[in-house]
Structure formats: C-alpha cells, structure tokens
PLY file of the C-alpha trace (Angstrom):
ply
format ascii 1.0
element vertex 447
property float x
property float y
property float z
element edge 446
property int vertex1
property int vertex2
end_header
0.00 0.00 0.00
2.72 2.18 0.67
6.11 3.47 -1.64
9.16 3.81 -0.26
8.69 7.57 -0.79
5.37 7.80 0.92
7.21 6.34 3.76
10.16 8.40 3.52
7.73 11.53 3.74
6.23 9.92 6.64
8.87 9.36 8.81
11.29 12.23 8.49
8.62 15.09 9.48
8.15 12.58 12.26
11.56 12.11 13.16
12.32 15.98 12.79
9.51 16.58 15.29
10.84 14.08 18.18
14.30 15.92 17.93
12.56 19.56 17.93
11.07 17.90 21.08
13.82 16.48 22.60
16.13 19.00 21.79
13.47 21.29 23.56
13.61 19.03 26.49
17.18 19.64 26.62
17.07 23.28 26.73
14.71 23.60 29.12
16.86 21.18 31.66
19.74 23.47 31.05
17.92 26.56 31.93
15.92 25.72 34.43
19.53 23.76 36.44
21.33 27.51 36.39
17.84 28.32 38.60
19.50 25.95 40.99
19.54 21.87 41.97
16.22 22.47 43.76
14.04 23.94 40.83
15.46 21.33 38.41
14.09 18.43 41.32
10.43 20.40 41.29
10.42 20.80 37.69
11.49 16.68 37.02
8.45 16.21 40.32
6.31 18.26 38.33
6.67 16.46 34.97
6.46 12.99 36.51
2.77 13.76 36.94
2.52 15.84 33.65
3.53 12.84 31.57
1.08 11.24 33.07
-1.93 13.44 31.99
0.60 13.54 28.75
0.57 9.84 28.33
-3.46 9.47 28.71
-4.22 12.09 26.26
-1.56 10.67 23.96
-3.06 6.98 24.34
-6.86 8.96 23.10
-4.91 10.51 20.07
-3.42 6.78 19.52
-7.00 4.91 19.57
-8.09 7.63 17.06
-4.73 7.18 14.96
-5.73 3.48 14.84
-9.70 3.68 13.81
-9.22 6.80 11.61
-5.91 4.71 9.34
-8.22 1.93 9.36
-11.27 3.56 8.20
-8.86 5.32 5.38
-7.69 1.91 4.76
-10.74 0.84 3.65
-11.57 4.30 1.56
-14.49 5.29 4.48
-13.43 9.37 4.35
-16.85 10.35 6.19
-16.53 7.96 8.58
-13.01 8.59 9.53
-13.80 12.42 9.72
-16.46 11.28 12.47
-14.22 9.64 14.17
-11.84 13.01 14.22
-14.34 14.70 15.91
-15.27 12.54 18.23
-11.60 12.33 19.31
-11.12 15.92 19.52
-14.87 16.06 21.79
-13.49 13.01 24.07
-10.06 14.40 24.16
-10.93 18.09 25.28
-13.14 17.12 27.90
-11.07 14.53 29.40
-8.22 17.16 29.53
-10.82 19.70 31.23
-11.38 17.25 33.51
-7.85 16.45 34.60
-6.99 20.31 34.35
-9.79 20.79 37.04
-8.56 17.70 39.72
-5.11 18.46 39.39
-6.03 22.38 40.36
-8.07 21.55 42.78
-5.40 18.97 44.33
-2.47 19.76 43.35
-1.14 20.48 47.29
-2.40 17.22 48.20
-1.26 15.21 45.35
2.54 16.66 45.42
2.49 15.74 48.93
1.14 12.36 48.40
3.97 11.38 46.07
6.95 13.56 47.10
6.08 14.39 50.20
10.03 13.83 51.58
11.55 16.57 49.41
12.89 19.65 50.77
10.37 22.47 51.48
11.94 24.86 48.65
11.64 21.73 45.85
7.84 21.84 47.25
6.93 25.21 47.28
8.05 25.29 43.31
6.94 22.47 42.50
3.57 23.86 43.81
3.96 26.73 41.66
5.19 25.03 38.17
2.39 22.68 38.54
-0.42 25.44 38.93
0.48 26.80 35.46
1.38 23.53 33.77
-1.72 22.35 35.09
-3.95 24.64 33.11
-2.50 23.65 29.69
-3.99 19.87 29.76
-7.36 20.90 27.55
-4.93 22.90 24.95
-2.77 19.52 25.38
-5.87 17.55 24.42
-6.22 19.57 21.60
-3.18 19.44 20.30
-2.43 15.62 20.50
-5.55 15.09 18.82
-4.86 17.84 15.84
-1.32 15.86 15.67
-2.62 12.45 15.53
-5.53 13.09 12.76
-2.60 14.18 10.52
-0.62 11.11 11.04
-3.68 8.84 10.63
-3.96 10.06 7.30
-0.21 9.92 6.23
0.35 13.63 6.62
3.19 14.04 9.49
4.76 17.18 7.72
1.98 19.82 9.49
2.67 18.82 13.06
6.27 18.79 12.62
6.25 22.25 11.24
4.15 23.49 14.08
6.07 21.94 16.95
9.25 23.48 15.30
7.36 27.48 16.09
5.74 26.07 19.59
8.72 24.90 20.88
10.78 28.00 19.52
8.61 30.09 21.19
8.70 27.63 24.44
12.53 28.14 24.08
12.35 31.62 23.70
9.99 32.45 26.34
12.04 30.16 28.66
15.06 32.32 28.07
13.27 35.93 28.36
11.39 34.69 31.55
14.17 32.74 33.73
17.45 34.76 32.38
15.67 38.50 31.95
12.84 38.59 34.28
14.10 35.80 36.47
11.08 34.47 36.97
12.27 30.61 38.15
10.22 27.46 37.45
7.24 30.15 37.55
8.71 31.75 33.81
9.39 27.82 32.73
5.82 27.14 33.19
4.44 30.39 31.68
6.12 29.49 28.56
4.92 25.74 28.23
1.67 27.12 28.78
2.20 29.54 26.04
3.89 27.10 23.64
0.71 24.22 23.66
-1.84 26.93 23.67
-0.33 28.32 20.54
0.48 24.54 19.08
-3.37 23.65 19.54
-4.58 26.98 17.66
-2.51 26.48 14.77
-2.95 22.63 14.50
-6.81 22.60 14.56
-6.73 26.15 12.49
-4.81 23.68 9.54
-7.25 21.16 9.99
-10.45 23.17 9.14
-8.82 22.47 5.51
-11.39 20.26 3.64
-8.87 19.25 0.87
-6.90 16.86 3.73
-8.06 13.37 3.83
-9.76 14.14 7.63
-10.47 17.40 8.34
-12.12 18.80 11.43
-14.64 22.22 11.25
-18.20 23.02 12.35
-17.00 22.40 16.12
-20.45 23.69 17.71
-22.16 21.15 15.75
-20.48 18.54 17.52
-22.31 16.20 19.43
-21.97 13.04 21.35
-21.56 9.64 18.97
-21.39 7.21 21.47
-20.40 4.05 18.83
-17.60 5.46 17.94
-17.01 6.92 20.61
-16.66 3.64 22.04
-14.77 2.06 19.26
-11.87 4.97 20.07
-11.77 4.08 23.29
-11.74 0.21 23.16
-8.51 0.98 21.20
-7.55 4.05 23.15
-8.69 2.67 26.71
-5.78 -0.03 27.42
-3.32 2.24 26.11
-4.14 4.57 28.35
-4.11 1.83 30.95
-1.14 0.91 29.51
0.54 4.49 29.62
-0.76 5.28 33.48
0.62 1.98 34.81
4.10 3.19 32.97
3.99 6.10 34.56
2.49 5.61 37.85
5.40 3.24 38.01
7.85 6.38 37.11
6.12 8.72 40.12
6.98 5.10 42.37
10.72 4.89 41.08
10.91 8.78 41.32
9.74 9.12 44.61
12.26 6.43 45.61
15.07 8.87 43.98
13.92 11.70 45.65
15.24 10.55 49.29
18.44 9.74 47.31
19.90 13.57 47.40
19.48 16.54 44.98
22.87 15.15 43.20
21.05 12.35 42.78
17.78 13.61 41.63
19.95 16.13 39.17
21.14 12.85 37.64
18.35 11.39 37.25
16.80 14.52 35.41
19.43 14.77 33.31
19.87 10.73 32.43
15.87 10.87 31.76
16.21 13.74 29.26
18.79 11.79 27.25
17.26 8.65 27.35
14.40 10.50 25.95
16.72 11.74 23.13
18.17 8.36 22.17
14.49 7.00 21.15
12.90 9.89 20.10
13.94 8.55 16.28
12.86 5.27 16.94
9.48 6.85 18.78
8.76 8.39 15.75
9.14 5.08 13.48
6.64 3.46 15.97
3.88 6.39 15.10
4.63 6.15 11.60
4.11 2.29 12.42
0.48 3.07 13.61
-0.43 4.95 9.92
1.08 2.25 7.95
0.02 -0.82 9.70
-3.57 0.51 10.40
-3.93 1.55 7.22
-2.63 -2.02 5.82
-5.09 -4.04 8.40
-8.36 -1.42 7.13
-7.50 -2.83 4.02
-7.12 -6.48 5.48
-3.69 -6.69 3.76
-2.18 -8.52 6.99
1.10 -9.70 5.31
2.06 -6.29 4.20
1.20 -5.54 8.25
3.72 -7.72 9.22
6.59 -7.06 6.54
5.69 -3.66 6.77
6.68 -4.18 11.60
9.65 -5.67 10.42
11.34 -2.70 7.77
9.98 -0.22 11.08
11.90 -2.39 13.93
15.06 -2.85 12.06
15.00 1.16 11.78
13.96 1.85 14.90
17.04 -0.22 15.93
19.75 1.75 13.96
18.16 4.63 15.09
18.92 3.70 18.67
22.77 2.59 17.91
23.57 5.74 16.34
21.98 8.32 18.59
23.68 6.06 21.53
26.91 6.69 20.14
26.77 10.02 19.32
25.20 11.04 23.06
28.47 8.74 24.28
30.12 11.32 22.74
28.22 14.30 23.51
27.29 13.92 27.31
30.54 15.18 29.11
29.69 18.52 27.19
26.30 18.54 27.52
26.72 17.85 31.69
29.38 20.90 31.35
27.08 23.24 29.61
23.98 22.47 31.99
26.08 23.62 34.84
25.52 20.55 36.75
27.27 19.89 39.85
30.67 18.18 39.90
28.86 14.92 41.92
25.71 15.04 39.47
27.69 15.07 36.19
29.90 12.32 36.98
26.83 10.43 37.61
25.70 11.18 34.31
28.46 10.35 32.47
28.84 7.29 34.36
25.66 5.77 33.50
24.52 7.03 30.21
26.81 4.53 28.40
25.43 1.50 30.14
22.04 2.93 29.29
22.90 3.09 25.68
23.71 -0.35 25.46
20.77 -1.85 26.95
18.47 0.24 25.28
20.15 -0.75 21.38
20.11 -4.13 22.38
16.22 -4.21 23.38
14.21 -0.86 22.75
12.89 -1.60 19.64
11.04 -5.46 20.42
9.94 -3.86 23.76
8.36 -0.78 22.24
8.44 -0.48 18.36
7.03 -4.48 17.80
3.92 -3.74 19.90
2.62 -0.93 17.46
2.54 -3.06 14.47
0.11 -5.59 16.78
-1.82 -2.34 18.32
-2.67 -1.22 15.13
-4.22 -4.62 14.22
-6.11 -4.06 17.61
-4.24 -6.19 19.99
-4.23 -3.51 22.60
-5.43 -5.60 25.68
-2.44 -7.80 25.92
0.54 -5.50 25.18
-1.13 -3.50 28.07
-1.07 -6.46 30.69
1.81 -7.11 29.65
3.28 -3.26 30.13
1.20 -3.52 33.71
2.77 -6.40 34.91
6.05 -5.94 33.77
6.46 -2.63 35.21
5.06 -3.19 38.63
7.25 -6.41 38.67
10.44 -5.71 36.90
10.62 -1.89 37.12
9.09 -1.05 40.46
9.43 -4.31 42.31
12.81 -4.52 41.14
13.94 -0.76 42.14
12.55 -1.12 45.53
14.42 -3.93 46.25
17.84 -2.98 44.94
17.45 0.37 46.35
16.19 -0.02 49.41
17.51 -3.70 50.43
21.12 -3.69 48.51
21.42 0.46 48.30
22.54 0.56 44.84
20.62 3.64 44.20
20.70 5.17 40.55
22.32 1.96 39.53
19.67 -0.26 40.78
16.99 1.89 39.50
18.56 1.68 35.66
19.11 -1.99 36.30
14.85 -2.23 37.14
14.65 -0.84 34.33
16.55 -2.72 32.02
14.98 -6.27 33.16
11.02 -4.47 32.48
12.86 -4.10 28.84
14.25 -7.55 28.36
10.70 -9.05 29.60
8.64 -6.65 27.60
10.91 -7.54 24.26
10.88 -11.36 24.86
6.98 -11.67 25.40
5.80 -9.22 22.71
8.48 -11.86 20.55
6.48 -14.57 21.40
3.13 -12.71 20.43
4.17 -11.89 17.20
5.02 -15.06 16.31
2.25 -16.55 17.52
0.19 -14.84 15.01
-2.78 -13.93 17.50
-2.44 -10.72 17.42
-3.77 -10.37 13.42
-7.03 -12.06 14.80
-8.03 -9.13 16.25
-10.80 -6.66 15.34
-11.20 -2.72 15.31
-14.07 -2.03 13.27
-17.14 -4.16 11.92
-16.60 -6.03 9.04
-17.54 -3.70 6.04
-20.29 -4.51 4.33
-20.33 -5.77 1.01
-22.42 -4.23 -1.86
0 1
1 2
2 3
3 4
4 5
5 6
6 7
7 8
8 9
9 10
10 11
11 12
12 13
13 14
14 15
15 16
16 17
17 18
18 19
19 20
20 21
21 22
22 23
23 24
24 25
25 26
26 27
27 28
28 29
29 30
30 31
31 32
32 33
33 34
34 35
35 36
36 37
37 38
38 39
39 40
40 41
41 42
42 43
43 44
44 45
45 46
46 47
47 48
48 49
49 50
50 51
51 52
52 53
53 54
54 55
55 56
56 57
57 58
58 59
59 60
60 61
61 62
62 63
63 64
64 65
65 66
66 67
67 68
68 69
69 70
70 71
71 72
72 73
73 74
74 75
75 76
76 77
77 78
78 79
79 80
80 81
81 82
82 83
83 84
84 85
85 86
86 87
87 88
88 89
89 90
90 91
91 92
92 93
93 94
94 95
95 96
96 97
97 98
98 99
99 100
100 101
101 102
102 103
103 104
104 105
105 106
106 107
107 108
108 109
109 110
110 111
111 112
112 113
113 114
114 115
115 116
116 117
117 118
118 119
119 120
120 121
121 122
122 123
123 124
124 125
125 126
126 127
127 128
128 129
129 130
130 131
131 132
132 133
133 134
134 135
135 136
136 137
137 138
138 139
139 140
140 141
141 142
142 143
143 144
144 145
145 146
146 147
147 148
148 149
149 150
150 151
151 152
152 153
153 154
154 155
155 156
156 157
157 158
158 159
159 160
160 161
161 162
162 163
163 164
164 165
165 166
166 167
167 168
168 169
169 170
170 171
171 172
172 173
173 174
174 175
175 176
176 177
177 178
178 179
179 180
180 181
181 182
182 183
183 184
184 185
185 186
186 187
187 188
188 189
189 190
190 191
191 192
192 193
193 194
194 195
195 196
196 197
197 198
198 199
199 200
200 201
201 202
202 203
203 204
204 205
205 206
206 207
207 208
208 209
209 210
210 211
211 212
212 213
213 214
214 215
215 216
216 217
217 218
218 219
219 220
220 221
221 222
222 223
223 224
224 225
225 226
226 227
227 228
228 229
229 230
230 231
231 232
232 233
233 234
234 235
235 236
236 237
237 238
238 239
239 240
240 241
241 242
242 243
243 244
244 245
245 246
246 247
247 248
248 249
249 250
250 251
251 252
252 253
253 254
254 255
255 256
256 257
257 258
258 259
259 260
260 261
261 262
262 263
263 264
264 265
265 266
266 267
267 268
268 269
269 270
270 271
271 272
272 273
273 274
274 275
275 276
276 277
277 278
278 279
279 280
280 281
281 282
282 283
283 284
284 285
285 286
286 287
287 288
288 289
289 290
290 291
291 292
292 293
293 294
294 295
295 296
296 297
297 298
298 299
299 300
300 301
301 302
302 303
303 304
304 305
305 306
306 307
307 308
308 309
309 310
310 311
311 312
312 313
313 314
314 315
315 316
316 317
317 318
318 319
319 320
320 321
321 322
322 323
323 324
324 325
325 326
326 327
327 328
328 329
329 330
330 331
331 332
332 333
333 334
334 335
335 336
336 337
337 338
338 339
339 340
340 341
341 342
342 343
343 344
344 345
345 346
346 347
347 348
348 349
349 350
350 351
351 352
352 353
353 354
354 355
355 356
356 357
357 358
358 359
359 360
360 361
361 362
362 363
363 364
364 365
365 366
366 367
367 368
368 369
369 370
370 371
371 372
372 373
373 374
374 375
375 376
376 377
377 378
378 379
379 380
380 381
381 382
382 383
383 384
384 385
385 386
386 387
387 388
388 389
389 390
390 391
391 392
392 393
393 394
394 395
395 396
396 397
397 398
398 399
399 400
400 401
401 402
402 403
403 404
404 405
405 406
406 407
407 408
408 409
409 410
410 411
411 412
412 413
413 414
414 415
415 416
416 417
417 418
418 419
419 420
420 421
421 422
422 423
423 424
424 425
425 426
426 427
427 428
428 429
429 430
430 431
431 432
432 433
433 434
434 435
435 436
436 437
437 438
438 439
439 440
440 441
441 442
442 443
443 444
444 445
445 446
C-alpha cells in the first residue's frame, strides 16, 4: 500500500519533530539547572505527573490514529472524519477534567507522592504545577490535531508546528528565567504559552477540507457514542497501559527523591537523554500506527507484518547511532547544563550503560507492539506493560534500592529487566500470530 517515498515523507517530518522535542527538552533542563539543583528536582516532580496526563491524552490521540488509518484503509473518508471529531470532543473534555482535579489537588497530590523533598523543591513544584496544570485541555487539543494528521499519512503539518511552539517555548524560557528571572514560575508560563499556541494552529490547519480528515463546524459537535466507544476500546488499554508506565515512574521517582538533589539532578538529566536516544525510533513506531492501520483497514495482513519488520530494524539503527553520538556528547552537555561536579559524573557514568541496553532491546519492547496495536491487539501488550512494570521496574527498584542500596544503579538496572521481559513476550506474540485475529471495526459490508 505504501512506496518507499510515501514512507520516507512519513517518517522524516516525524523524526524531525521528536528531535525539535527532545532537543526542547534539553534546553529547558539546562535553563531551568542555572535556577538551581532544587528547581530542576520540582520541575522533574512536576513532569512525573505531567507525563502522566501527557501519556493518557496521547493513548486517546493513539486509539483515534488506529480507527481513523483503518477507516482510510478501507476508503471510508466520512466515517473517519467522524471519528476526528469525536476524538477531539473526548479528548478536550477529558483534559478539562484532569486540568480541574489536578487544580483543585495539586497540594495534596505533590504531597502524596513527594512528600520527603525539601520544602523549597515543594513550594516550586507547587507553583510550576499550577500553570502547567492549566494547559492539559490545549494539550488535548493538540495531540488530537497531531494524531488526525498522522492517521492520514500527513506528518509534515505537526512537525512544522512543533518546530514554532517549541521556539517560542525556548524563547519564552530564556526571556522569563534569564531577563525577568522568573524561576520554574517563567518555565511554566512558557509551556503554557507554547501548547496553547500549538493547539490553535494545528486545529486552524485542519479546518482544511482538501486533507483526507479534516475537522470544522465544532459547535455542531455532538456526542456519537459508537464510535465513541470504538476509540476508546482501542484508546482505553493504552491509556491503561501508559498510566501503569507512569504511575510506576512517580513510584521509582519518589524512591530517587530521598536519594539527594545530586542524585535527583542525575536522574533529570539521564531521563532527558534517554528521551533523546528514542525519540527517532518513537517516531518510526507512530509512523508504524499509519502504515500498519492503514494495511489491516484494508485487510492486507502480510504487508502488516513485513511492513513491523522494515519499522523495527529502523527503529534499531536509530537507537545505535543516537547512543553513540550522546556517548560522545554527554561530558559537554553535563558541562554546559552547569551541573554539579557529583551530578555530572553520575551522568556520564551511567549514560553509556544505558545506551547499550536500550540498542540491544528498545525496539522489540516498544516499536514491535505498534505493528500488533494497530491490528487491535491492545489488551495484551497493556497487561503485559502492567505487569512488567510493577514487577520488573518497580518491584525490582525497591528492592535494589532499598535492600542492597545501589541507588541510581539499581533503579537503571529495574529498568533494564522491564525491557528484556517486555521484548521477549511481545516476541512470542508476534510469532504466535494472535495478534492479526483481532478486530477494530465491523466487518464492512459488502455491496
């Protein structure tokens, strides 16, 4: 179903868009660390909980990635516009929702989980999260205007747009913490001000009705409750999925908080370019979503599965090159964060054995699974994710930090056995050929 160049086009805006991302990431850990070890620990608290929300919205945008390729796949443009807008409806109000909880709890809840962290880490983490917290609907928004484009093949438009939001996240990072030294408060200010803008100009693009799915007429809008359901049957144990993963973070984070500020610096910092060693292969498993739902709407299930394998070998060259060249990079990166003497030691210490595992099993423990979620196999890769973290990740961190003290090293060593059990079950599943048995939409009917 696809050309080479079709996939080409694909990919690259996606690619481009994980490193505008990451690099993003990476600026705004350097600025906010010359605010001081203690901001850097309420920001990293902060975003624990934020990738959360993050990860639920983003599980929504995949469920509608999945039923709008499929619907394309089968040449149903009405009903894949439906399902847009259904998306966007569930999507909004679910990040309302969350925006209004965390608000209302936000004291409470940063208590709950870091509750042992110095009293200047909690009073700004208290005041990063207020602002953060009011961006989740404009989040909504834009994950949703960002996955529509990908279900349809077009990954150029989102890329462009997270290229001027996160410009003008960098930007207003700089004027804020360096001009008006305004602290984790100006940090937040300007995230806030990047995903309102990235939301406006997404769904603004979409209103287009020369794209495959566009999205207009928003006050006519109304409740569809099939496929509304259908999006969240897919969307549901992803999001499942993506809370256990991260609940399981918040666990492993609040177990690295009574390690130290060093500590927690390193951790930050090891995060952000862990983040930047997959963001390529990240972006191969989206891509993987179009293509593969696309091929199953179509019911072309051996061009699913060649289609998994081309995307996994990528996603695996991705990760070998980007974990050399941040080998290379990290002793200057530490350097021009500012970080501590103790903290970038750390750093440099561990980010080589994290290259390794991750090259050797990134790709079967997170690429593979897309290929079988697009066919609708969403259930099982998300007990699997479930168990595996709260075993492996958590189970294992508490125990090697807290029995044998090997802080950050036991916590990277958790999380290198959740990898190796993740990659050698989802092996077994896609072997077993179950996984193409699944269903996301009826059967189409035949004329």
């Amino acid at each position: 179903m696809f050309t080479r160049r079709q996939i080409v086009t694909l990919l690259i805006p996606l690619m481009l868009e994980q490193f505008l991302t990451g690099l993003m990431g990476i600026a705004d850990t350097m600025m906010v660390t010359h605010v001081g070890d203690s901001a850097i620990s309420a920001v990293v608290s902060v975003d624990a909980i934020n990738t959360l929300v993050l990860n639920l919205l983003a599980a929504l945008a995949t469920g509608g990635v999945i039923v709008c390729a499929q619907h394309l796949g089968r040449g149903q443009r009405e009903e894949a516009n439906a399902a847009a807008h259904q998306v966007l409806l569930s999507a909004v109000t679910i990040g309302g929702i969350m925006a209004a909880f965390c608000l209302l709890f936000r004291r409470p809840l940063l208590f709950l989980i870091f509750g042992s962290v110095d009293a200047d880490v909690m009073a700004q983490a208290l005041q990063y999260f207020f602002i953060t917290a009011i961006s989740y609907p404009f989040l909504a928004a834009q994950q949703t205007g960002a996955a529509v484009f990908r279900a349809a093949g077009r990954s150029a438009p989102p890329m462009e747009v997270a290229a001027i939001a996160n410009g003008a996240n960098i930007a207003g990072n700089a004027v804020l913490i360096f001009v008006f030294h305004q602290g984790v408060v100006g940090a937040a200010i300007a995230t806030l001000g990047s995903r309102i803008l990235s939301a406006v100009l997404l769904l603004a693009l979409l209103r287009n009705e020369a794209l495959p799915i566009s999205i207009r007429d928003y006050r006519r809008i109304r409740p569809d409750w099939a496929v509304i359901g259908t999006v969240l049957r897919v969307g549901v144990p992803t999001g499942v999925e993506n809370s256990m993963f991260q609940l399981g973070k918040l666990v492993v984070q609040s177990t690295v908080s009574t390690m130290g500020s060093a500590v927690m610096a390193a951790q930050a910092m090891l995060q952000t370019l862990d983040s930047v060693q997959c963001m390529a292969g990240q972006a191969i498993g989206l891509g993987l979503l179009t293509v593969a739902g696309q091929c199953m709407g179509a019911g072309r299930v051996d061009e699913t599965k060649k289609y998994t394998v081309r995307f996994c070998l990528l996603s695996e060259l991705s990760l070998v090159i980007m974990g050399v060249i941040l080998w290379g990079a990290c002793p200057a990166i530490v350097r021009v964060a500012g970080m501590s003497a103790e903290s970038a030691a750390l750093t440099v210490r561990m980010i080589v054995l994290i290259n390794v595992a991750k090259a050797l099993f990134w790709a079967t423990a997170f690429t593979l699974p897309n290929g079988m979620r697009a066919a609708g196999d969403v259930r099982f890769s998300a007990t699997v994710s479930a168990l595996s973290m709260w075993i492996f990740r958590v189970g294992g961190c508490l125990v090697l930090c807290r029995v044998f003290h090997m802080e950050l090293l036991g916590v990277w060593l958790a999380w290198f056995a959740d990898w190796v059990v993740r990659s050698a079950v989802y092996l077994w599943r896609w072997h077993s050929g179950k996984w193409a048995e699944k269903q996301v939409l009826r059967p189409a009917q035949k004329d």
